[in-house]
MDAnalysis code that builds the backbone (N, CA, C; Angstrom):
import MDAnalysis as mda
import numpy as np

u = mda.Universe.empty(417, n_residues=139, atom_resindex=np.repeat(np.arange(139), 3), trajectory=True)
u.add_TopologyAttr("name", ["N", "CA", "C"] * 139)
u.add_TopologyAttr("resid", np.arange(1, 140))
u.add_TopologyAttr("resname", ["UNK", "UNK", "UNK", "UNK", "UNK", "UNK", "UNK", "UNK", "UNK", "UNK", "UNK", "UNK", "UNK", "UNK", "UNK", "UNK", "UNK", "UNK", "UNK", "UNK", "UNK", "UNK", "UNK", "UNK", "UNK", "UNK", "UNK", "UNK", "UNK", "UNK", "UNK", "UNK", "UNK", "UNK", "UNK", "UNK", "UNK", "UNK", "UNK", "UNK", "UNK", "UNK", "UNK", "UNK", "UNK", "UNK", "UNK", "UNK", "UNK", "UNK", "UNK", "UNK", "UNK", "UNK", "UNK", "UNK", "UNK", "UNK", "UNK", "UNK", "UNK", "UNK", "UNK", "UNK", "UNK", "UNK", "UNK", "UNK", "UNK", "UNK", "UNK", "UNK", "UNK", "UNK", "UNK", "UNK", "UNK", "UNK", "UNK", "UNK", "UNK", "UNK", "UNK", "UNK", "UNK", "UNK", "UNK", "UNK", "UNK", "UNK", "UNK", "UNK", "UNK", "UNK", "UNK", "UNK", "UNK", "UNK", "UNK", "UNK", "UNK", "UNK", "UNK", "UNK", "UNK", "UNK", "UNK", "UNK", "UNK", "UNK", "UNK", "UNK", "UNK", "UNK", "UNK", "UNK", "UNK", "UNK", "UNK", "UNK", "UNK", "UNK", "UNK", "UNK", "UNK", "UNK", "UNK", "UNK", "UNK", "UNK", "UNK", "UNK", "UNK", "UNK", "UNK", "UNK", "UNK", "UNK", "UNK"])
u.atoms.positions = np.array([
    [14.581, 90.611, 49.840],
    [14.460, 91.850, 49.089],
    [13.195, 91.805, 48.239],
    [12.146, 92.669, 48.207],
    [11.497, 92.781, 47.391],
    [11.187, 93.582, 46.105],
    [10.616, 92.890, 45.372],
    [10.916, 93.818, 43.645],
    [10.451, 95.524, 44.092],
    [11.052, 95.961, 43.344],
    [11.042, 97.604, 43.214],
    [9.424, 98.188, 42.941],
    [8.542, 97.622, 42.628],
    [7.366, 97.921, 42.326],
    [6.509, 97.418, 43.629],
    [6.754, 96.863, 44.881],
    [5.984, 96.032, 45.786],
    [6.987, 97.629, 46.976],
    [5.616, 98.574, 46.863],
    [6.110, 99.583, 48.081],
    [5.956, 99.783, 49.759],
    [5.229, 98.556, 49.559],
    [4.493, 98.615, 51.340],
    [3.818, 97.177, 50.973],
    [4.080, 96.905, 52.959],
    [2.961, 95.995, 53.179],
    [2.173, 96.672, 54.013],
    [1.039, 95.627, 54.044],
    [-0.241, 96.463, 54.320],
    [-0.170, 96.017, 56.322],
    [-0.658, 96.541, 56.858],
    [-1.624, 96.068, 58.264],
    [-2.506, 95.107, 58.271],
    [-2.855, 94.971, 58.741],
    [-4.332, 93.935, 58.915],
    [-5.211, 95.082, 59.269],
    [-5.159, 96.300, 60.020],
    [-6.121, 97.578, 60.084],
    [-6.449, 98.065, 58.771],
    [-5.007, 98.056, 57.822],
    [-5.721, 98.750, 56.498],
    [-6.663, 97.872, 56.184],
    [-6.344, 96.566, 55.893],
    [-6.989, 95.555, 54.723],
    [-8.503, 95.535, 55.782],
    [-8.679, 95.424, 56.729],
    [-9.869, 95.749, 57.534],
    [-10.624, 97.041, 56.942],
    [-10.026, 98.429, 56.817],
    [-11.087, 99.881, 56.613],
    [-11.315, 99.452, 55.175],
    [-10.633, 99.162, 54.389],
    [-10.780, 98.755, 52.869],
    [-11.837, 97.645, 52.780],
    [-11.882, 96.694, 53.977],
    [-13.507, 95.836, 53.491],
    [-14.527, 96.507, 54.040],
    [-14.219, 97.069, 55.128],
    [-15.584, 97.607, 55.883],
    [-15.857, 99.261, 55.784],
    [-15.341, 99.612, 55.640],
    [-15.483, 101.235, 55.420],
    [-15.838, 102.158, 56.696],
    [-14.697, 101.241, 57.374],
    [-15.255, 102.061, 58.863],
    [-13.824, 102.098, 59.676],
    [-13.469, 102.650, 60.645],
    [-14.329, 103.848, 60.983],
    [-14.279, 104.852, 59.218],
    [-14.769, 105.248, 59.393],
    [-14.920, 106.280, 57.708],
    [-13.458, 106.617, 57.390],
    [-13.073, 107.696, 58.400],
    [-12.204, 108.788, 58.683],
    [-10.779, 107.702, 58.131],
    [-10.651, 106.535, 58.709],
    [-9.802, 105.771, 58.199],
    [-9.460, 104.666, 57.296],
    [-10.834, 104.620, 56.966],
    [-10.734, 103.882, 55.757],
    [-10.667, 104.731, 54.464],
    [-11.073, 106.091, 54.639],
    [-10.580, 106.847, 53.582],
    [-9.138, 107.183, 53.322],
    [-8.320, 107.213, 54.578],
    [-7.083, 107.700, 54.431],
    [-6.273, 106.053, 54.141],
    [-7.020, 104.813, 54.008],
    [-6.956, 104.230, 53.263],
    [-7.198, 103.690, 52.106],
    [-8.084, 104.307, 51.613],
    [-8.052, 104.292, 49.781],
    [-7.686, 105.106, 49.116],
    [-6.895, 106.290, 50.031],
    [-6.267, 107.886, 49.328],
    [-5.021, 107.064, 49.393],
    [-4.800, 106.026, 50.063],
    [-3.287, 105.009, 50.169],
    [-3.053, 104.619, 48.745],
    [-3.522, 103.669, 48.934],
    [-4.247, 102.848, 47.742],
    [-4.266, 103.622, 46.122],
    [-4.637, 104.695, 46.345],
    [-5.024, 105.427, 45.017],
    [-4.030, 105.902, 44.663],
    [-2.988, 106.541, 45.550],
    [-1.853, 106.697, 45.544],
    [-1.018, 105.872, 45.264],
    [-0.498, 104.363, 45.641],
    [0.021, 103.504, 44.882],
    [0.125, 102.905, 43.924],
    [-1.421, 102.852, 43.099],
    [-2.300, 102.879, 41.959],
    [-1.388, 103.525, 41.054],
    [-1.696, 105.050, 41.268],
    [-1.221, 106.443, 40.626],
    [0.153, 105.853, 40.124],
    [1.031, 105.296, 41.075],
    [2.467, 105.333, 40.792],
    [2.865, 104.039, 40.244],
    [1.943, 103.450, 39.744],
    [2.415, 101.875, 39.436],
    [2.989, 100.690, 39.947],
    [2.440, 101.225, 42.036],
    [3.310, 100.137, 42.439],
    [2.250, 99.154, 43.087],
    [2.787, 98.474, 43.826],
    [1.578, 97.216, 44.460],
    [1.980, 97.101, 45.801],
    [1.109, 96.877, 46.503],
    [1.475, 96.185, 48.207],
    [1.159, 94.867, 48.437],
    [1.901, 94.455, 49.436],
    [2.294, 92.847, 49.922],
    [0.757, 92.697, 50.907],
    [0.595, 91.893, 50.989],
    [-0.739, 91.629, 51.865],
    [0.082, 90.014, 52.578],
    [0.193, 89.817, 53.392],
    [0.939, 88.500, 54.399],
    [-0.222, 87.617, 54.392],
    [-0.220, 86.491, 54.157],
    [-1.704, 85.333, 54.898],
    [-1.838, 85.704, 56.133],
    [-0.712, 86.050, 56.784],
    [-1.290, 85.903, 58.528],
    [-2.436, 87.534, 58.392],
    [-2.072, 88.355, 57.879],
    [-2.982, 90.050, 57.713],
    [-4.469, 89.125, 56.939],
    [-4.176, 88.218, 56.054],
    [-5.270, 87.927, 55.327],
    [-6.567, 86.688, 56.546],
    [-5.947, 85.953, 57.166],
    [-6.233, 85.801, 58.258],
    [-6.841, 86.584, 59.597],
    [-5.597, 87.240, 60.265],
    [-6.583, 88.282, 60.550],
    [-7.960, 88.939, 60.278],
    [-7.547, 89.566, 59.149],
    [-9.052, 90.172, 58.602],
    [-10.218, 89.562, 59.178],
    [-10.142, 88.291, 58.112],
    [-10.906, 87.283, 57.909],
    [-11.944, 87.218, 59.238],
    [-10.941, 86.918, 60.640],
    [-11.521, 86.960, 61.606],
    [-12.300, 87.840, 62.586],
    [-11.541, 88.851, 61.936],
    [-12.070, 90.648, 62.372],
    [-13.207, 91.005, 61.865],
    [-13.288, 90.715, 61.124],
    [-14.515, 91.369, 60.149],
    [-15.528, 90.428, 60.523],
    [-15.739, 89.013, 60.892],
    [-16.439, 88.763, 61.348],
    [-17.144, 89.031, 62.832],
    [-16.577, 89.133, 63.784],
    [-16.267, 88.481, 65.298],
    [-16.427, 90.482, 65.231],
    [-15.803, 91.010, 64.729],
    [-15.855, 92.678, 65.036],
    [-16.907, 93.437, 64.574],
    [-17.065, 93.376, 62.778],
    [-18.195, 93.704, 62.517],
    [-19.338, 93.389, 61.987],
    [-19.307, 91.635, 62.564],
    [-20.611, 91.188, 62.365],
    [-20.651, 90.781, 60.847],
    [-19.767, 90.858, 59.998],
    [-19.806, 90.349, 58.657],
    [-19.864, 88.649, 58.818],
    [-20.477, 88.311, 57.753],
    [-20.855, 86.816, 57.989],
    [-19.722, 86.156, 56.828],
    [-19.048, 84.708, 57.079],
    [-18.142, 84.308, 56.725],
    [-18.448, 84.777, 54.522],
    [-18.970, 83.856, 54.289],
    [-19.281, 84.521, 53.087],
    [-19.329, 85.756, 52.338],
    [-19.792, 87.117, 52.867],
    [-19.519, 88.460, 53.039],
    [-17.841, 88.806, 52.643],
    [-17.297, 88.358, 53.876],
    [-15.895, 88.531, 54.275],
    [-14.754, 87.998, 53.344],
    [-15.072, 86.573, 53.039],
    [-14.897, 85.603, 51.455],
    [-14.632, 86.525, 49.963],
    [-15.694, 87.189, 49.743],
    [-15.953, 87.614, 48.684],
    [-15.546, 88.945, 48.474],
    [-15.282, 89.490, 49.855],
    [-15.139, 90.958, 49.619],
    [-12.873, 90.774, 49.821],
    [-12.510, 90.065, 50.205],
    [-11.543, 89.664, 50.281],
    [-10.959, 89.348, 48.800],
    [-11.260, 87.950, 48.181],
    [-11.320, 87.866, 46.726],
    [-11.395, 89.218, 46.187],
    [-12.784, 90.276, 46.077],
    [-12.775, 91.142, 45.370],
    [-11.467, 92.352, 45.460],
    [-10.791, 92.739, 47.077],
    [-9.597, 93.241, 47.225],
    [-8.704, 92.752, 46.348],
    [-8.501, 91.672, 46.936],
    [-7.277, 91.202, 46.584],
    [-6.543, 90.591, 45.292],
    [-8.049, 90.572, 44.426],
    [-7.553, 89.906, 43.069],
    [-7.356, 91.495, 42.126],
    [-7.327, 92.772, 42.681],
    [-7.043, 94.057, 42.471],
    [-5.590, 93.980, 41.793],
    [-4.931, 94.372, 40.745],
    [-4.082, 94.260, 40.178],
    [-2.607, 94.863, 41.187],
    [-3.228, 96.190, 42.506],
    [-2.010, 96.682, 42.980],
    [-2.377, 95.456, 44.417],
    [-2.475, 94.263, 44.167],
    [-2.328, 93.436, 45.587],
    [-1.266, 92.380, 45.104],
    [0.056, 92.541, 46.177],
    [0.444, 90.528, 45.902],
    [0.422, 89.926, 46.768],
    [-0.181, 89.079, 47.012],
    [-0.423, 87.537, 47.948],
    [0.228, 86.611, 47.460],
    [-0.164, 85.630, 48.239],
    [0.569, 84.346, 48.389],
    [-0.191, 83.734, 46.515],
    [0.998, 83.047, 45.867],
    [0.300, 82.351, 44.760],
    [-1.311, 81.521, 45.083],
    [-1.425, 80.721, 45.912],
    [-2.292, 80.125, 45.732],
    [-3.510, 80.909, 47.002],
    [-3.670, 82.084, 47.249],
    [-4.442, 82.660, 47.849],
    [-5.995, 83.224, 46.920],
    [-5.568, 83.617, 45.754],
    [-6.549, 84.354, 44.810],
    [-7.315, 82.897, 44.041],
    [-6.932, 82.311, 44.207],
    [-7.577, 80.620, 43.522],
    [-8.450, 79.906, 45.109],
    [-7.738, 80.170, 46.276],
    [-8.479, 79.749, 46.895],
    [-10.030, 80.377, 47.514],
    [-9.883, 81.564, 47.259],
    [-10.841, 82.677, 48.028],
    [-12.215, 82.421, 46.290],
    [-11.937, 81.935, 45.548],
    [-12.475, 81.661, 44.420],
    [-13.241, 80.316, 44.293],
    [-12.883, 79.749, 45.175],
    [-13.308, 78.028, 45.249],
    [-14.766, 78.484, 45.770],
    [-15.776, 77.630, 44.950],
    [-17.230, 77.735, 45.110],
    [-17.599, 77.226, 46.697],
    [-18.647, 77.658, 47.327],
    [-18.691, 77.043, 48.573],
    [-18.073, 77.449, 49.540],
    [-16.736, 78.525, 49.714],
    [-15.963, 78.602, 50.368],
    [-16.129, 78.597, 51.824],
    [-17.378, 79.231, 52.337],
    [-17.787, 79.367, 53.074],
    [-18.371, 78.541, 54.186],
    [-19.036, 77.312, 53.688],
    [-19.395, 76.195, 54.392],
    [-18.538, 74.946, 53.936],
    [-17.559, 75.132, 53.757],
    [-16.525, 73.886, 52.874],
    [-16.012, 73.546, 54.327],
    [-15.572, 72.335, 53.700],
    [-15.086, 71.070, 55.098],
    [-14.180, 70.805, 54.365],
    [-12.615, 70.568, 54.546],
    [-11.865, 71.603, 55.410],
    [-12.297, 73.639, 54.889],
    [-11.755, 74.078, 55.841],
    [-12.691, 75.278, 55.881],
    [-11.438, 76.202, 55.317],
    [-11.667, 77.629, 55.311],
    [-10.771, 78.143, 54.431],
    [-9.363, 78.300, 54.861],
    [-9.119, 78.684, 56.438],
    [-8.313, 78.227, 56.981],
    [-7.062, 77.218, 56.933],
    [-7.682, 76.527, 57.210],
    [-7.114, 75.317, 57.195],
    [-6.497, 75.124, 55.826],
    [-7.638, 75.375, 54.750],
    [-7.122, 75.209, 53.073],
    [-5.662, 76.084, 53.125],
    [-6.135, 77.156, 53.387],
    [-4.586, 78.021, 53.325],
    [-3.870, 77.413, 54.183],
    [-3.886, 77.046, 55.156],
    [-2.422, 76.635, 55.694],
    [-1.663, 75.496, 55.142],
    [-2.963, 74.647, 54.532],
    [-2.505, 73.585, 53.214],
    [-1.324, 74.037, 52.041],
    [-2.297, 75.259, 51.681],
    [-2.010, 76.132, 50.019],
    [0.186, 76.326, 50.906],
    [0.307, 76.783, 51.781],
    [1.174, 77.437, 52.019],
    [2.715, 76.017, 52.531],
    [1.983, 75.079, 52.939],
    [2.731, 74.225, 53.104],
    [3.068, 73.531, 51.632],
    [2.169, 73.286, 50.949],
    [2.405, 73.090, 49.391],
    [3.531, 73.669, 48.643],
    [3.056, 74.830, 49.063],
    [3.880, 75.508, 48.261],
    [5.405, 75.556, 48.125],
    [5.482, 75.709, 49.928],
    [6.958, 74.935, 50.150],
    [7.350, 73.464, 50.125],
    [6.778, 72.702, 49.274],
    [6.861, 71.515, 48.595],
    [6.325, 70.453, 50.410],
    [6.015, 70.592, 51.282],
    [5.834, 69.744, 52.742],
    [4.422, 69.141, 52.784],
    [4.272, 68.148, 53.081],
    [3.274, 67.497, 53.874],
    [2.695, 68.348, 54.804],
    [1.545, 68.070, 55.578],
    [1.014, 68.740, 56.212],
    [0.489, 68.230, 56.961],
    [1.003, 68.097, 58.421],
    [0.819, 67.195, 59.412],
    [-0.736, 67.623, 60.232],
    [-1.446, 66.580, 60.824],
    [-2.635, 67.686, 61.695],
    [-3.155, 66.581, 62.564],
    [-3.660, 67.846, 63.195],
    [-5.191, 66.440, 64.152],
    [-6.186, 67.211, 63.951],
    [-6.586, 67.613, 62.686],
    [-7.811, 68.091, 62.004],
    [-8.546, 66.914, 61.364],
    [-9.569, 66.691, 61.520],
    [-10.074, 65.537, 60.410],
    [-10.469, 66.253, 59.144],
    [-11.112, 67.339, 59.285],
    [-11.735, 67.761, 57.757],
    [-10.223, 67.850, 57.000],
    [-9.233, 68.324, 57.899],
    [-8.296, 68.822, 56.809],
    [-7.305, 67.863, 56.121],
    [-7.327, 66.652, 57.378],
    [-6.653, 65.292, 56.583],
    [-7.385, 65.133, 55.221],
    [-8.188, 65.371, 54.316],
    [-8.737, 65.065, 53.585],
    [-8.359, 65.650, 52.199],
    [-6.982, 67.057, 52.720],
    [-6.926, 67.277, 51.593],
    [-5.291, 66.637, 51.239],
    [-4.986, 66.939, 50.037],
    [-4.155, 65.919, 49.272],
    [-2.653, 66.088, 50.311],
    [-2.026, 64.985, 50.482],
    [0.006, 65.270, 50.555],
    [-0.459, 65.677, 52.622],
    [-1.085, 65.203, 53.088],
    [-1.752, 65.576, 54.366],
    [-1.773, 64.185, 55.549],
    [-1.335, 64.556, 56.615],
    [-0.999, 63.304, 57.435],
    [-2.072, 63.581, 58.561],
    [-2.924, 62.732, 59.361],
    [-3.637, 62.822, 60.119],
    [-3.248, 62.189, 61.381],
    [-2.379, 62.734, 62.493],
    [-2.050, 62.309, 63.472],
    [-3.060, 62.114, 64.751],
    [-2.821, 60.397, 65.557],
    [-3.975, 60.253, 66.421],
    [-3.283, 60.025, 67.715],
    [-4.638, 60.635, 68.294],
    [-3.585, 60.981, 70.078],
    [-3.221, 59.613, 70.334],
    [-2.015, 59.700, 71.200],
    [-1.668, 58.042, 71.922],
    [-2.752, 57.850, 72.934],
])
């Protein structure tokens, strides 16, 4: 159940017209969303996997470069009508984000296993590196 003030979750299409402003036609009828939820004092859910998405869309689709995409994300989402994951708005904030080893990815799938108190098993090397993290090697 979610609190009475959290009225919608978003798409990964909205949170897409809201960084890029395209196509126009629909990214406006996404910030008339937005302005509207504003208006009424409520907030929308944004999922890691939508925040993900994006992430990848906006690059690979419209050519936004990882950094770009970083910052304009942070700037959404630390918006008072957004709720994310606790440790999402601290990570999109970490200096470097962009060329960091483990990469942002990966950090979030860290942030999210944390959170549910778990280890975090991988055959990533950058990402063994971050804390409570197990680095499994092929037989």
């Amino acid at each position: 159940m979610s609190p009475p003030d959290i009225r919608s979750a978003l798409d990964t299409s909205v949170v897409i017209r809201l960084l890029t402003g395209q196509p126009a036609d629909q990214a406006g009828a996404a910030r008339s969303y937005m302005a509207e939820i504003e208006r009424s004092g409520g907030k929308v859910y944004v999922s890691n996997l939508v925040v993900t998405e994006a992430y990848f869309a906006c690059q690979h689709h419209y050519g936004m470069p990882k950094a770009e995409v970083l910052g304009g994300l942070l700037a959404l989402l630390a918006m008072s009508t957004f709720v994310v994951h606790p440790q999402l708005a601290k990570l999109l904030s970490m200096p470097n984000l962009a060329s960091a080893k483990p990469g942002f990815l990966d950090r979030l799938i860290h942030a999210e296993a944390a959170s549910a108190h778990l280890p975090l098993v991988t055959f990533e090397t950058a990402a063994a590196r971050l804390a409570d993290t197990r680095l499994l090697k092929p037989l």
